[in-house]
N, C-alpha and C positions, 0 to 999 in steps of 0.2 A: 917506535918514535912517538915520544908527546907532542901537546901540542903547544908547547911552547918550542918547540923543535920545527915542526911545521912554521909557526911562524919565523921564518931563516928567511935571508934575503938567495942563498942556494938552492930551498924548495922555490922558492917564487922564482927563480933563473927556469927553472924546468919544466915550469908551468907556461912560462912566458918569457921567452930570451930576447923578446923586441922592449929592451927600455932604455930611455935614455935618449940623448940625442948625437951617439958616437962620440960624447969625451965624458967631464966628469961632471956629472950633475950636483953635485955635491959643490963644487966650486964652484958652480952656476949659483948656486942657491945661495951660500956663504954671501957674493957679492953683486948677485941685485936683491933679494930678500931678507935682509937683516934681523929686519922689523917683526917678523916672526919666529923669531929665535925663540923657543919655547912651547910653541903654538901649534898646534894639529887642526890646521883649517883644512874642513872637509864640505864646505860650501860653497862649493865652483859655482854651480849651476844656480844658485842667485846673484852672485856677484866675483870675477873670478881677482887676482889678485897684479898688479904692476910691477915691472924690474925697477929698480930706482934710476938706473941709468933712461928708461923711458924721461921722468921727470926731471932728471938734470939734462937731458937732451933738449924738454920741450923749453923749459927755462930759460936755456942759454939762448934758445931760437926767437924768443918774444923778447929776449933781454938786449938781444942784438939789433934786431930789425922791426922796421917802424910799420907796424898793420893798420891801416884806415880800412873804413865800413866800405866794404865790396861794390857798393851802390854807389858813390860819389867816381871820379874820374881823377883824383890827382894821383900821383908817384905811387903813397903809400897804399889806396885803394886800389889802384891796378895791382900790386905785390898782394895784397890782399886775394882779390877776387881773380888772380893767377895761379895762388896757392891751392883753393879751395878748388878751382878747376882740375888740379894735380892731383888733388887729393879721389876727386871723383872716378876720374880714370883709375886713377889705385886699387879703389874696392871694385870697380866692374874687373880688374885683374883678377884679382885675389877670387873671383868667383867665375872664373875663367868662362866672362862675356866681354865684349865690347861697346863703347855709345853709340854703334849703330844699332844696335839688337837692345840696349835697356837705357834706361834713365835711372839717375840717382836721386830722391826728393830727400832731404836731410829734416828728420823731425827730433822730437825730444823723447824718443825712443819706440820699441815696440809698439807700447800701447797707441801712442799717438798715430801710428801710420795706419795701425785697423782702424783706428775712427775717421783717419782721414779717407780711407777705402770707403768704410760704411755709410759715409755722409756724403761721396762723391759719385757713389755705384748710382747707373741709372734706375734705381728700382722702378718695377711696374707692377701696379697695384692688384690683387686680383676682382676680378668683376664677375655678372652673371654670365659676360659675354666671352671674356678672355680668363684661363688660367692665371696670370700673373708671373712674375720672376716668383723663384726661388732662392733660399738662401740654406745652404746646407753645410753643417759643420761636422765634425767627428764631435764624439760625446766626450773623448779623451782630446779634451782642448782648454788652451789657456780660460780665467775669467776673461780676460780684454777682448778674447772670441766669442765669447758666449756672450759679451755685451754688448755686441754689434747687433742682438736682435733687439735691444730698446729703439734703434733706431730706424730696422726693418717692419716692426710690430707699428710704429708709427706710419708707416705709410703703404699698409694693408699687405704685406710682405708674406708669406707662408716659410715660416722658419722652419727646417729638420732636422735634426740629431741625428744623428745615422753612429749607431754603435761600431768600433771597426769591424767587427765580426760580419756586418753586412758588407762592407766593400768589399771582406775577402771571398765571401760567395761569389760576388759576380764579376771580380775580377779578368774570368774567361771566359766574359762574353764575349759573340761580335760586334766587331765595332756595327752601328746605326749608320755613318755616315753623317756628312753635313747638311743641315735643316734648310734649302735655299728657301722656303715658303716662311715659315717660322722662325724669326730672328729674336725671341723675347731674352733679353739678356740673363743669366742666371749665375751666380757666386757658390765657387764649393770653396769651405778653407777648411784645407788642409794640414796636419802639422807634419814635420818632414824629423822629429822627435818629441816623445813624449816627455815634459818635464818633471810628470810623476814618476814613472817606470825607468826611463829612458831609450823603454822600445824607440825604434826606429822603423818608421814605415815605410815600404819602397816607393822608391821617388818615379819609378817607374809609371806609377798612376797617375800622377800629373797628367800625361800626356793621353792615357786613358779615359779619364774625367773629359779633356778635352772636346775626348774624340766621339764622346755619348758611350763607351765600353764599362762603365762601370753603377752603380747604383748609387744616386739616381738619376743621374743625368742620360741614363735610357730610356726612363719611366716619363720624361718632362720634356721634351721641343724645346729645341730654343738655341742658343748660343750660350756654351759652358764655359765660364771662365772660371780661373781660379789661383788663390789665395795660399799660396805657402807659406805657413807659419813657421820661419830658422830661424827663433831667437834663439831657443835649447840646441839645435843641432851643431849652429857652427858654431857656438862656442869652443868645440873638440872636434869638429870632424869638418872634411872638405865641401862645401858644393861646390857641383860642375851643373852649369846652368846652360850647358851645352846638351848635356846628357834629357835634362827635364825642365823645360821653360816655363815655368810657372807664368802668368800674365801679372801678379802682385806678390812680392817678397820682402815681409817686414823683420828688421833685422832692430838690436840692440848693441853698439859697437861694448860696452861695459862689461859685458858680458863673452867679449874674442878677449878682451885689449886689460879690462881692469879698472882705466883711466883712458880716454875721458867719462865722466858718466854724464845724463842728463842729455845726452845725444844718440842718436838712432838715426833712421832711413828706410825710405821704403821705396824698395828696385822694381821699377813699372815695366814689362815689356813695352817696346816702341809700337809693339803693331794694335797693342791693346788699350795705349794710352790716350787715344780719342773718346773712347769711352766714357770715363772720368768727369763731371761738371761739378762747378764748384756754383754757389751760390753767393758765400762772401769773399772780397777780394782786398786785399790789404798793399800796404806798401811794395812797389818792386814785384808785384802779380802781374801791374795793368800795363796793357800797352797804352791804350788811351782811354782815358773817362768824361764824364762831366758833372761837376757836383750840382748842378741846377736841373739834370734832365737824366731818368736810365737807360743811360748810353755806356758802353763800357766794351773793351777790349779786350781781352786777355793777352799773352805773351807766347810767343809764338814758342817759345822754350819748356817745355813740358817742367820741368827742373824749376825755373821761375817762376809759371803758372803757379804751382804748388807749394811756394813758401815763402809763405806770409809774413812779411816784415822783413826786418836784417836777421838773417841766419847766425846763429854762434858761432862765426867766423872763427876765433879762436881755439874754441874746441875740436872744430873741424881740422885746423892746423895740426894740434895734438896726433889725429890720426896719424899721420904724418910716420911721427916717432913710433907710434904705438906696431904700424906694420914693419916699421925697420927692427926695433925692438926683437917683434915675435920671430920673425925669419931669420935673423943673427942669431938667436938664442936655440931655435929649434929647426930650421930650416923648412920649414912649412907646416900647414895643415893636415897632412897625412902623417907626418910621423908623430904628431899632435896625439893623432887619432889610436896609433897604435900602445902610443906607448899609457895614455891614459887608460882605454880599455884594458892594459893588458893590466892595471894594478884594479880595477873593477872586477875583472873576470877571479882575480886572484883572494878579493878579500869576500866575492861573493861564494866561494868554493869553499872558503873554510868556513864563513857564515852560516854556509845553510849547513855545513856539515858538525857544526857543533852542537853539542849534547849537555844534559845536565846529567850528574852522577845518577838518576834512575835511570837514564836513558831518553829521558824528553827531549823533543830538539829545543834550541836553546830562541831559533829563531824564524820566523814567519816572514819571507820573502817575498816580497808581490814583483812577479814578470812572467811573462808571457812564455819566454822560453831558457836555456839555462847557460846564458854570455857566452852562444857558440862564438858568434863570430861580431867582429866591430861592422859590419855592414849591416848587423840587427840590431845591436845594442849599443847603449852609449856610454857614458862613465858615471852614469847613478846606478845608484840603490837603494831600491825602498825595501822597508821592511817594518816589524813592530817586533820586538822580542816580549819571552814568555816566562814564566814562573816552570820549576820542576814540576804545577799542574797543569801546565795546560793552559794557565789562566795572560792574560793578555798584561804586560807592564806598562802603564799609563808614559805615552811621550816624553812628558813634562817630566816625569819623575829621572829619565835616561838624558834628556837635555841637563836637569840640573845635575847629573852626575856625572856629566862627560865635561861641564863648567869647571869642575875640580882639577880633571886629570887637563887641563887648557885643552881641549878638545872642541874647535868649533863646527854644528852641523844645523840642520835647520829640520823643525817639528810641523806637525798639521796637516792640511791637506795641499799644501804649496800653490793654492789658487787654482786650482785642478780637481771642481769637485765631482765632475765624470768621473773621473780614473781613480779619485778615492770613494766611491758609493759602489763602485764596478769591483775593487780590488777589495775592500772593506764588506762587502756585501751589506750595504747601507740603503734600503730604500727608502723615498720620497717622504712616504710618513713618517720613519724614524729623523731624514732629517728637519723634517718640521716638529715631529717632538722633543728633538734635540735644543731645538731656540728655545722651545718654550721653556726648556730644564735651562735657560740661561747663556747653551755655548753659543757665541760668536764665532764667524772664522777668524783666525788669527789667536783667538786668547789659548787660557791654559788646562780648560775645560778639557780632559785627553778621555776619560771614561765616561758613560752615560750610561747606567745599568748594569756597570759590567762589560760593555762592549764601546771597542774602540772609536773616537770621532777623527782620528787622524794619524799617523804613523811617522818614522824616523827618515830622514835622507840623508847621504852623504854621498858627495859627489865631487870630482874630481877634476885637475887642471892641471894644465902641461906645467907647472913648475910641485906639480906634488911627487911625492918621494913613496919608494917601497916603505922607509919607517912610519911615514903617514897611516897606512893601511897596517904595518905592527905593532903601533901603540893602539892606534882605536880595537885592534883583535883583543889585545890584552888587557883592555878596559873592559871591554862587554867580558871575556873571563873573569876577570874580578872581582868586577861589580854585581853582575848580575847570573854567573852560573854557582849553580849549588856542586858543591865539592862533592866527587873527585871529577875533575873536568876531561870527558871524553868525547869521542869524536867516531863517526858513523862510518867507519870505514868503507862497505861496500857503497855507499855513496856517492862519497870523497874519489873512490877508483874511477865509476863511472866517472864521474867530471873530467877527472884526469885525461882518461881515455878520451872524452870528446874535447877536449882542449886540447891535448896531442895531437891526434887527428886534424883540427882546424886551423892551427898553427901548419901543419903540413912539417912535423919534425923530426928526423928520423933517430935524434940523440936520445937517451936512457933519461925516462923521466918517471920509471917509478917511485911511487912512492910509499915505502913499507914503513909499516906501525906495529906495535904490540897493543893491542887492544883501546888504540888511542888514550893511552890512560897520561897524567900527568903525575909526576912521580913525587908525590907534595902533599905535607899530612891532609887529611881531611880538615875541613871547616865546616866546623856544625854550627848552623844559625842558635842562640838562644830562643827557645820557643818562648809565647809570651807564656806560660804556665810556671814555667822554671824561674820564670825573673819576677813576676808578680808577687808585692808586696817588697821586694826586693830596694835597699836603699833609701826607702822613704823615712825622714824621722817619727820616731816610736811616739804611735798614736797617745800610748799614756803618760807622756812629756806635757800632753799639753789637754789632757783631757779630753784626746779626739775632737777637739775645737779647731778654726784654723785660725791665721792671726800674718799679721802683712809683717817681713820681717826685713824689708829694703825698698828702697824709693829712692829713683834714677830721674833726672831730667836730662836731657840732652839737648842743649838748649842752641846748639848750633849742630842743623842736620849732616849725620854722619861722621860728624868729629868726637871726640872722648866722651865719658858720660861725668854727671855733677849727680855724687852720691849727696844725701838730704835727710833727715830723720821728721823734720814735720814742717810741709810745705804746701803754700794757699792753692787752691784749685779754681783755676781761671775759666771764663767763657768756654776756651778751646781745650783744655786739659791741665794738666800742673803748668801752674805759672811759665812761662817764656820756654817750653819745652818746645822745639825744634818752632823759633822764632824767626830763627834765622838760617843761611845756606851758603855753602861757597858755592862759587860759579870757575867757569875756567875763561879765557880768555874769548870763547865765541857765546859766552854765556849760561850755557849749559850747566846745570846741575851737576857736580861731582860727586860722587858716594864709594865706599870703599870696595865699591866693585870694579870700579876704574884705576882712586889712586888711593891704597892702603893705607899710607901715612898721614889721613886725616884721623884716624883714630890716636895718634899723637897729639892731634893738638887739644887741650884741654880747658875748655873753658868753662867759668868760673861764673856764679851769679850773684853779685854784691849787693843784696836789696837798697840794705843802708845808703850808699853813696850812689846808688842808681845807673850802676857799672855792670856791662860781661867783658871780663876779663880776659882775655888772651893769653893761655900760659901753653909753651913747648920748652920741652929741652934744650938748652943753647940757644934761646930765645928769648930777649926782654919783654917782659908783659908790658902788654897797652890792653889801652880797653875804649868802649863803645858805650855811648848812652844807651840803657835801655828803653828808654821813652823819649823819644826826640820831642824838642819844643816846633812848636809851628813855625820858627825862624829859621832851623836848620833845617826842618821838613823840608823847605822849599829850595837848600842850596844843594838837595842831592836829587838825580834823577830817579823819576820812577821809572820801571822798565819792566817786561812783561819777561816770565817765564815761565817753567811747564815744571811740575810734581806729578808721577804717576800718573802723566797725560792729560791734566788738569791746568788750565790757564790760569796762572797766579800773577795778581800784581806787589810788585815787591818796591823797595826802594833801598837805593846804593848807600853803604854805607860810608865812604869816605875815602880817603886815598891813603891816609896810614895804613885802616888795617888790611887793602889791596896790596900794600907793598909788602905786608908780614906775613899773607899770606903767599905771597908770590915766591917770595925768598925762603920760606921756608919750605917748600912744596916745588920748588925748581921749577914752575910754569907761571907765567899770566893766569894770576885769580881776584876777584874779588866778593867782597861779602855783601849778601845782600839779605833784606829782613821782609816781613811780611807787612805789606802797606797795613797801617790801620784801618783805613777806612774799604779796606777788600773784605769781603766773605767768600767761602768757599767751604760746601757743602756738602757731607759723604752723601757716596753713590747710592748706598742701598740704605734704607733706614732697617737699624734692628729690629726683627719681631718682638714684639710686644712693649715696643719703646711708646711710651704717650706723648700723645698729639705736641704736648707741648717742651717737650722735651728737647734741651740743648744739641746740635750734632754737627755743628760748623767745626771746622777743622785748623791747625796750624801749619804747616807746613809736613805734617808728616804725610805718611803714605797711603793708610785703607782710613784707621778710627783713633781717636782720641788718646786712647790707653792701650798697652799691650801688657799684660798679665801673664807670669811663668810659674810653676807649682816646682819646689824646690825637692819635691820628691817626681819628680819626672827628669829632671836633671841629674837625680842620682842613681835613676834606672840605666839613663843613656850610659855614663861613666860607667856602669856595671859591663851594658851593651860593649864599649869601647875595651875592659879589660879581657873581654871573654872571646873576643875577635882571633884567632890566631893568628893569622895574618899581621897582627900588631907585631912590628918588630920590636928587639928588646933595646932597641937602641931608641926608640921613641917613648918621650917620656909622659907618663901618664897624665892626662889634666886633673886640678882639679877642682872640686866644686865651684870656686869662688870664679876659675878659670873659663868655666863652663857659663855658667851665670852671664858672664860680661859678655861673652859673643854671641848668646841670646838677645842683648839689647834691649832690656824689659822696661820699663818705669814701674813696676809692681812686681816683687817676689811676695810669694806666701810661701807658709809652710801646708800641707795635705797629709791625708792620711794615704792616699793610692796614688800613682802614678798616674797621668791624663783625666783624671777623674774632675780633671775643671773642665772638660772638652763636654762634657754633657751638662752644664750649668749653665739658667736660661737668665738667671738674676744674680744680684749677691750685692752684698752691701759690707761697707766696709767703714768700720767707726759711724759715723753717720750719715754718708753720702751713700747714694744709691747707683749702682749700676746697670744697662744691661747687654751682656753679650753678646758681640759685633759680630762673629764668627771666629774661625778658625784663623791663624796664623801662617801662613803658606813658606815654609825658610827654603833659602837658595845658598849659594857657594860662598854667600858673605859671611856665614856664620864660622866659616874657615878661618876669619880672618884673626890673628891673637890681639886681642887691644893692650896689651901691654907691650907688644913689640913690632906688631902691625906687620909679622911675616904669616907665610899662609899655609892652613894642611886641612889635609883631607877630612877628618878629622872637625867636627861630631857629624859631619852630614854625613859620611860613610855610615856610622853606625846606628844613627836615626834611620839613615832609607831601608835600613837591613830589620828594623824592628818593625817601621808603622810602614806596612806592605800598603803599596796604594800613593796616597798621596800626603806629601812628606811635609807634614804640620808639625808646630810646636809651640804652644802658649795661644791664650787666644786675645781678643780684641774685642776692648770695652768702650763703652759711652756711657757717660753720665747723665743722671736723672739729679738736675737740682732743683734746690724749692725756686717757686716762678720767683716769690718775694726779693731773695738772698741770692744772685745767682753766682756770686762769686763770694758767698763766706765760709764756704767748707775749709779746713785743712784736715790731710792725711795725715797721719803719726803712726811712726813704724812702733809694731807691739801693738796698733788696734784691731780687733776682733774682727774675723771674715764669716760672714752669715750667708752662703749660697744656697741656690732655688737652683732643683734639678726639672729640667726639662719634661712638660707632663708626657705621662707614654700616650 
């Protein structure tokens, strides 16, 4: 059996025959998730996804009935603050407790209810006299946990870590008993899953912590309370809070439900919720105050006490639907559980069991144990896949390729940098060497020396599908295993054997192969030795000189390009190049990663009559000033928006060209340009750029200029023919074709392929440059600007060439004289003079 055989929804039945929720998921899916028709969301456990009928439920509910602020007393705030009461008992159901045993405090998620814990906890300070509280977290815990010690470290708090490996040492101690002398209050937070791994820890110790039976709340006196982290758990899996009573349980409803987002809770035990003080106290806290004298009451309502101001009333409603929703669709929390685990378990088995044609495994799984059972495990998995060396494949590079095949998952260390320093084998100094090498969390820094700063997740949701977990197998085959793709058989057995086993199944679930081989020619990468020199124009064309052979403005970002032969070089770069931007109707930036058919629209730069021109197909041209008079400055609003995470101020351009772009583009859009009187600044100045050197920007994205070597685009196409996997049914690009979805404002011609990627200078006709770095390309370069449909295609055969990190052309800034700063012009046919990088 290959393993495109294994990938069968019949080997996944025999692996795992709990899926589904008893009819057809398939038609479940058809008609509440439409919206992803196309799409392989593997991102549960940041954000999980809503039925539609949720939103025409909650709709119909707020479109009918009239909700006032829960706080006033007429008709509509009683229905109001009757609902949200409804609501409260619902989730103390759903977590089978009752309001005599917990309280509901409603915040704006996770994060806010640990700060609201951390700020409320009685901490006691340590002295010479007294030990102090304690505050003790698992190492494998959210940031939003670990940053509850800014505000322990401020009030003389002794913070611990405790690795899990220690709680499972002393797991079988005896219990200590209760401290009648020693009452110093102490916080252990716990998570009840891991949002890295998806381990699951038994919740069993809650009750152990409690009781002083575990470390270290045997080593400390006092009164142990404690903090269950179930943002990650219940998203997929049940609490019974009957079973383990935590005294603090902060939840993210977005995370069960999809929608609403921006709303959370945090479940107080009753007997623990004295505890708690607050310091400020806001609207509908107090029972009585007086604002001339500090006199103040609280509210006898734990729930009140604790939430400050008017509540999101409405969103609270939402919940509402959200639990009707999920119980109608799945019938609860446990078969949630089963059936999401069981496609985890299933795409973790052939994962770790894949191989590259040496034999290498294909991929590096981080968990603790191997998804025996869903009472340990959750429905992630981390992992980093690997080269046929052995060598590690940069995140970023497996994000940008899983972009292609619509595959959504999420990179890094998912705010969990315990469990990635622990799993990654990353210590302290490495990751403080890491900042200094520039990685941030969050960005796309994925290598630092060779060695990984972060890894891949994908994780699952009760509306994900077995083809879910068959497209992403046969993406990572694809993409990333070197031909002929096999698979570890005695491995793959084991697994089997203990997923039989666990499952408790007595049906025929072997699983036999011949050599796991896939039955499909070989694909042999071009080595870079075989394609070197390869398609670049014949150096004695031109004297082995280089010379600029096309100049692109784009003078409205991310719509079609304004080809040019000799054009003035402005302040920010060639004249009115990406001057201007459509927005959509919340204002937002649109670029052809969202809606393709901006690369349609074509606009034109009319110096002479002081026009950009608006030109599409089946479209009447209009046009725009390009320099507005201070008359019209002032009848259009300026409004702020974001480039590349950069606050730009811009101004509207009018209500024609909103309406032509609206109508032609099927959404609310309008266009908006770069105020004049805004600056805005690159991030990093180039090395060896002088003091006084130009480097404000226009609305593009990293620098100024982007520069492509016309003999690097003819390597790729080389790359692209050589693929076997190219069907004969796809038709070949070509050069001109390739060009365009690069996006450049500079083509040269070169004598070698990439050989402008080591150039520190270069000048060009008479303007001076110096290079910005590298060019970092993503899934937009898929996109055809001549038809605005999309393929795989050149990113495929770029990530297959430049191993590592998948660049192309790089990024320039200009050096003009202080005198003349705007008398350059380019003309294609002038001479390119580069300065190579001293060694």
């Amino acid at each position: 059996m290959d393993f495109q055989k294994l990938c069968t929804f019949e080997t996944f039945q025999r692996v795992w025959s709990r899926y589904g929720y008893g009819g057809n998921l398939r038609d479940v899916i058809e008609q509440e998730f439409t919206r992803i028709k196309g799409i392989t969301y593997l991102d549960h456990a940041a954000a999980t996804l809503y039925p539609e009928s949720l939103v025409r439920d909650y709709s119909s509910d707020i479109s009918r009935n009239l909700y006032g602020n829960p706080h006033s007393h007429n008709p509509s705030s009683r229905l109001t603050h009757d609902t949200v009461e409804r609501v409260r008992y619902r989730v103390l159901q759903h977590f089978n407790t009752t309001p005599e045993e917990y309280s509901v405090i409603f915040t704006s998620g996770c994060t806010a209810a640990l700060k609201l814990v951390a700020e409320s906890f009685p901490w006691r300070p340590q002295t010479e006299s007294e030990a102090g509280s304690r505050f003790c977290y698992l190492t494998d815990s959210h940031t939003s946990v670990v940053g509850m010690t800014g505000v322990t470290s401020g009030q003389g708090v002794v913070a611990l870590p405790v690795s899990p490996q220690e709680v499972e040492n002393r797991a079988k101690d005896e219990a200590q008993g209760e401290d009648v002398i020693c009452q110093t209050p102490h916080l252990f937070c716990y998570p009840a899953q891991s949002n890295f791994s998806g381990r699951k820890y038994p919740l069993s110790h809650v009750k152990g912590i409690q009781a002083r039976r575990l470390y270290p709340a045997c080593d400390h006196k006092g009164h142990w309370f404690v903090l269950l982290d179930a943002a990650s758990h219940v998203s997929c899996s049940p609490l019974n809070l009957q079973h383990c009573p935590a005294d603090f349980i902060p939840i993210s409803f977005y995370k069960m439900f999809g929608f609403p987002t921006g709303l959370g809770a945090l479940l107080v035990r009753n007997d623990a919720a004295g505890i708690l003080k607050k310091t400020y106290f806001g609207g509908g806290t107090a029972a009585a105050y007086l604002s001339g004298e500090d006199y103040y009451v609280h509210s006898a309502n734990i729930s009140d006490r604790f939430e400050d101001g008017t509540v999101s009333f409405l969103d609270i409603i939402a919940l509402n639907h959200s639990f009707e929703a999920l119980y109608k669709i799945t019938g609860g929390m446990h078969n949630i559980q089963q059936h999401t685990f069981g496609l985890a378990r299933y795409t973790y088995m052939l994962l770790s069991s894949l191989c590259h044609g040496n034999g290498q495994p294909v991929a590096q799984i981080y968990t603790e144990g191997q998804f025996e059972s869903p009472s340990t495990q959750g429905a992630i998995l981390n992992f980093n896949l690997m080269d046929s060396h052995g060598k590690i494949i940069g995140y970023s590079q497996v994000d940008r390729m899983a972009s292609l095949y619509n595959i959504h998952m999420r990179t890094g260390c998912f705010c969990n940098t315990g469990a990635c320093q622990s799993f990654l084998g990353i210590t302290n100094q490495q990751m403080k060497r890491n900042l200094q090498a520039g990685h941030v969390c969050g960005d796309s820094i994925d290598l630092v020396d060779g060695q990984p700063t972060g890894s891949v997740r994908v994780s699952f949701g009760y509306m994900s599908t077995f083809e879910d977990c068959q497209k992403f197998l046969s993406f990572v085959a694809e993409c990333f295993v070197e031909k002929p793709v096999t698979v570890d058989q005695v491995k793959l057995e084991k697994l089997r054997a203990t997923a039989a086993e666990s499952q408790g199944s007595n049906e025929d679930s072997t699983i036999k192969m011949t050599n796991g081989e896939i039955h499909q020619a070989d694909e042999t990468k071009p080595t870079e030795a075989s394609l070197k020199g390869f398609g670049h124009t014949d150096s004695n064309s031109h004297g082995g000189a280089y010379s600029l052979t096309d100049i692109y403005i784009y003078p409205i970002k991310s719509c079609g390009a304004y080809e040019v032969h000799d054009w003035p070089v402005g302040p920010l770069g060639l004249l009115y190049d990406r001057g201007w931007m459509v927005v959509n109707g919340n204002g937002v930036c649109l670029s052809q990663k969202r809606e393709a058919r901006l690369c349609l629209i074509r606009p034109q730069v009319h110096l002479p009559s002081n026009k950009l021109l608006l030109r599409a197909s089946g479209m009447d041209t209009i046009s725009v000033p390009l320099e507005s008079s201070p008359q019209k400055h002032t009848s259009y609003p300026v409004c702020q928006s974001k480039v590349c995470g950069d606050r730009v101020e811009t101004v509207d351009c009018g209500d024609e060209a909103a309406l032509w772009l609206s109508d032609f583009l099927g959404q609310p859009c309008r266009l908006i340009r770069q105020s004049p009187y805004f600056t805005r600044d690159m991030k990093k100045k180039p090395s060896g750029a002088a003091s006084s050197s130009s480097s404000s920007l226009s609305l593009v994205n990293e620098a100024q200029y982007l520069m492509i070597n016309r003999a690097s685009v003819e390597l790729i196409q080389k790359q692209m023919s050589s693929r076997q996997d190219y069907s004969e049914g796809d038709q070949l690009l070509d050069t001109q074709n390739v060009i365009s979805r690069f996006r450049a404002n500079l083509v040269i011609t070169g004598v070698e392929p990439f050989e402008e990627d080591n150039w520190s200078h270069l000048i060009i006709g008479t303007t001076r440059f110096v290079v910005a770095g590298q060019c970092g390309r993503c899934q937009m370069v898929g996109v055809d600007q001549d038809t605005g449909t999309k393929t795989k295609e050149p990113l495929m055969s770029l990530t297959a060439y430049r191993d590592g990190k998948v660049t192309f052309g790089v990024y320039l800034t200009h050096q003009l004289p202080k005198d003349s700063p705007t008398g350059s012009v380019l003309s294609v046919g002038s001479l390119v003079q580069p300065k190579i990088h001293s060694p």
